[in-house]
C-alpha positions in Angstrom: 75.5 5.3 174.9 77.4 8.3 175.1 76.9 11.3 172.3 79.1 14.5 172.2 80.9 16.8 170.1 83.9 14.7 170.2 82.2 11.0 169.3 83.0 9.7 165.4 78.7 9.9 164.8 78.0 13.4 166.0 77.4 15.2 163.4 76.0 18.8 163.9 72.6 18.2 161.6 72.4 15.6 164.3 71.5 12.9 161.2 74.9 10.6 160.5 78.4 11.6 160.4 79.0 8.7 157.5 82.5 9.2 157.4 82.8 9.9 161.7 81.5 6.8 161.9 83.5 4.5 159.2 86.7 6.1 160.9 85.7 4.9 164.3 84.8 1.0 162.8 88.6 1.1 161.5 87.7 1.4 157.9 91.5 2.0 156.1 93.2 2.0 153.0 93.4 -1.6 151.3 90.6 -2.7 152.7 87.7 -4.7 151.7 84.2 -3.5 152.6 80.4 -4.3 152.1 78.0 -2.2 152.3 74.7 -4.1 152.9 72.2 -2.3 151.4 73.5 0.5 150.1 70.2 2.5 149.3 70.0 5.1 146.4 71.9 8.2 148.3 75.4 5.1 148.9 76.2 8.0 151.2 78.4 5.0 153.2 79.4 3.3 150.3 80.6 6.8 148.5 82.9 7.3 152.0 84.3 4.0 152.3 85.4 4.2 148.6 87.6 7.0 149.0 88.7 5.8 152.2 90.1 2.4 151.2 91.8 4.4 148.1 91.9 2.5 144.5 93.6 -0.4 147.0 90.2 -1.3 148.4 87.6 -2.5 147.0 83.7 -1.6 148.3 80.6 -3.5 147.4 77.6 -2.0 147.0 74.6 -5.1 147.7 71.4 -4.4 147.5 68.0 -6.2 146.2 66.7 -3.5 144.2 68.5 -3.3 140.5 67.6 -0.1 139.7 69.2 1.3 143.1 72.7 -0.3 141.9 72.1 0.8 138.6 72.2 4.5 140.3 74.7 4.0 142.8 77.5 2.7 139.6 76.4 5.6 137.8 77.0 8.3 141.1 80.5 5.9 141.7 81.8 6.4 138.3 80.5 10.5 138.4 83.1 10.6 141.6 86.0 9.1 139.8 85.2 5.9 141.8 86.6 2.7 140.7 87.0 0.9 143.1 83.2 -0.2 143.4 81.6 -3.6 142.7 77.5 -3.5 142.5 76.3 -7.0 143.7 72.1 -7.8 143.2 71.7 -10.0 146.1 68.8 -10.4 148.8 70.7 -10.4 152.7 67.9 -12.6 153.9 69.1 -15.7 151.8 72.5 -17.2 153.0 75.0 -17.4 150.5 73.3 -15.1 147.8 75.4 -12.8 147.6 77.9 -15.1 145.2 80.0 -12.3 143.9 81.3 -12.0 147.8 83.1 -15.2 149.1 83.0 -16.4 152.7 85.5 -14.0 155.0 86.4 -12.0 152.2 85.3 -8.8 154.4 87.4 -6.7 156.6 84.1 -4.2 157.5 80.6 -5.0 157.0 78.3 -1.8 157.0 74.2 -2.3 157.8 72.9 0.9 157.9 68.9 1.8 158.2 69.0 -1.5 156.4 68.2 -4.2 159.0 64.1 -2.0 159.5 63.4 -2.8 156.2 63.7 -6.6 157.0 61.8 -9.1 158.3 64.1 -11.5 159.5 66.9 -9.9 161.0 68.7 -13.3 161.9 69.0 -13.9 158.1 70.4 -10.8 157.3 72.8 -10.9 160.5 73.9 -14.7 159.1 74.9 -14.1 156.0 76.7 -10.3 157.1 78.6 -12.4 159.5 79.3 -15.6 156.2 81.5 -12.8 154.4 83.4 -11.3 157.3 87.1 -12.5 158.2 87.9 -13.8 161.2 88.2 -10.6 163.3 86.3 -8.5 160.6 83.4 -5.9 161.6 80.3 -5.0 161.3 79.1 -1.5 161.5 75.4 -1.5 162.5 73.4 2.0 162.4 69.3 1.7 162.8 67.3 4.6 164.1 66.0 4.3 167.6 63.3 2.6 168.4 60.9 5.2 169.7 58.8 7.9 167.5 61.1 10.6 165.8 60.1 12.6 163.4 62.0 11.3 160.9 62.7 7.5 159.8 60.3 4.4 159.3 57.4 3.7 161.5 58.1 2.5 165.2 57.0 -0.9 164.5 59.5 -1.3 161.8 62.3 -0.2 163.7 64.8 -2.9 165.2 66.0 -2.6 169.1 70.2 -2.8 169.5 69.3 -5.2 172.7 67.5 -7.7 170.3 70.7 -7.5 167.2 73.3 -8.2 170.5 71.3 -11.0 170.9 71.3 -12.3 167.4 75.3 -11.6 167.3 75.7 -13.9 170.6 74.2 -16.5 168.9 75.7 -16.2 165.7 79.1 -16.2 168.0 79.9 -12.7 167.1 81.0 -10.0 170.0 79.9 -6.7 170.7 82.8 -4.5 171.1 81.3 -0.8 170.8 77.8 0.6 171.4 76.5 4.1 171.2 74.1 6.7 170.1 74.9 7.8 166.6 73.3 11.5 166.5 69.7 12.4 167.9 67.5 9.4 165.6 70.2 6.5 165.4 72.1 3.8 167.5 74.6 2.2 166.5 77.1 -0.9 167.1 80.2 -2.5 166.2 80.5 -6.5 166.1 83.3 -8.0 165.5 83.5 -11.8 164.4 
């Protein structure tokens, strides 16, 4: 895993270089995106937006209401309108209702996979609304103590996500450090 100056994740804070890092996955103008599990600061979701232009499209899923309440409301404050909030939970397969099957040209997991249990789920039903040849960015912070992030044990190892993407069929086409706490990958179906 390499990490300079010049890679799309270094960012000089050395937390995440949001839009580095959506560049280098290939997200464009027209696209269709997820982010999977936006979060309250939709820091991704925000980039993506503007990236795929009022072309696009960007969901925002997440479990937690109240978060999508906030991340419509800082969508719309940006002039965004091209944003569709989705209350879903990853872990079930086909939840997410509002997103057909292979309806997504980039997936986004980011910090989202340590706040699961059951990683295979989540992986599953990423991979049920990519298109054939879609992919998935995947940042999680490393797996050793920092002193930022979740607790170690909560924390998911990129050796133990390629394996869930080989047996969901799904290739790993990029790996690398994504600033001083995270890892990251790109899968594509």
């Amino acid at each position: 895993m390499a990490n300079s100056p010049e890679h799309p994740a270094f960012s000089e804070d050395n937390l995440l270089n949001e839009r580095g890092l959506l560049e280098h996955v290939g997200v464009d103008v027209g696209q269709t995106v997820a982010d999977m599990g936006t979060g309250r600061e939709c820091t991704f979701l925000l980039e993506a937006a503007r990236m795929v232009s009022q072309t696009g499209k960007v969901y925002a899923l997440d479990v937690v209401k109240e978060i999508l309440e906030v991340v419509q409301g800082v969508a719309t404050q940006a002039g965004l309108q091209n944003v569709e909030t989705v209350w879903t939970d990853l872990e079930m397969y086909g939840a997410a209702k509002t997103v057909a099957d292979q309806t997504i040209d980039i997936g986004i997991l980011a910090n989202t996979l340590s706040q699961s249990t059951d990683h295979m789920a989540m992986m599953k039903e990423a991979a049920r609304m990519m298109k054939a040849g879609g992919r998935i960015l995947v940042v999680e912070w490393k797996p050793v103590e920092t002193v930022l992030g979740p607790p170690v044990a909560q924390r998911v190892s990129p050796e133990e996500i390629k394996q869930i993407a080989l047996q969901l069929g799904i290739q790993v086409t990029d790996e690398f450090e994504a600033g001083e706490y995270h890892w990251a990958l790109v899968l594509t179906k």
